[in-house]
C-alpha positions as CSV (number, residue, x, y, z in Angstrom):
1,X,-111.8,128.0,167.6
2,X,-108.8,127.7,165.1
3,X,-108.9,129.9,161.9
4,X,-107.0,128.1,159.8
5,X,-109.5,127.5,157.3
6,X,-111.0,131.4,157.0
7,X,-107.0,132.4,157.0
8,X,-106.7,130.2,154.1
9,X,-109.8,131.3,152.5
10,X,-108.6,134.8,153.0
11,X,-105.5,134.5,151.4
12,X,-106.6,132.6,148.3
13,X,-109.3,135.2,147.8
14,X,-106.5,138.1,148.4
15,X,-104.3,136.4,145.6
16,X,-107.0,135.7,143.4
17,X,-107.7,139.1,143.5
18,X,-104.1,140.3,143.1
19,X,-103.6,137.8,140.2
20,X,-106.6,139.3,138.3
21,X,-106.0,143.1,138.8
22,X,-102.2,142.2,136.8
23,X,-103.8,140.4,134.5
24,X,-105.9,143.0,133.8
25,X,-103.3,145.7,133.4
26,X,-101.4,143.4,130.7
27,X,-104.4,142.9,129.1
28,X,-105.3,146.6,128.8
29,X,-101.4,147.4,127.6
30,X,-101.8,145.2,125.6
31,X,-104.7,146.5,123.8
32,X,-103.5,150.2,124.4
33,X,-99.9,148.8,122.1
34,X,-101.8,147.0,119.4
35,X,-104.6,150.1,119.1
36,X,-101.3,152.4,119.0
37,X,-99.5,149.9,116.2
38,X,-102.6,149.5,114.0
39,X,-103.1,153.7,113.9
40,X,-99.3,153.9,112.9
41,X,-100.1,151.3,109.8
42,X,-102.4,153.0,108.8
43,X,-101.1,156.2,109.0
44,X,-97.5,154.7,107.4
45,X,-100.1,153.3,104.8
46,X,-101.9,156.4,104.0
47,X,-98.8,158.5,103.8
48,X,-96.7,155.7,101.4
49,X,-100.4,155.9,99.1
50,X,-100.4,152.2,99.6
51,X,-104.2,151.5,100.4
52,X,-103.5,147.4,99.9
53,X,-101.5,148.1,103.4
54,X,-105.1,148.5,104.8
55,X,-106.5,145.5,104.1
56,X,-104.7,143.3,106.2
């Protein structure tokens, strides 16, 4: 019995695996940056008395 095909079955499964948990982690970073950025705005907005800064 040759196990070619559950080898390659294996593997894709192993690297679909792989490529989601990265993808993942930049999706959460990226999140985790833009939540950071937005609080500094604000905060850059609040402190200049600038409330227009706010709205987008």
């Amino acid at each position: 019995m040759d196990a070619n095909p559950l080898n390659f079955l294996v593997l894709c499964a192993v690297g679909a695996a792989v490529f989601f948990y990265v993808l993942y982690g930049v999706v959460r970073a990226a999140t985790r940056d833009g939540i950071i950025d937005a609080t500094r705005q604000a905060e850059k907005a609040k402190a200049s008395g600038d409330e227009s800064e706010l709205r987008g």
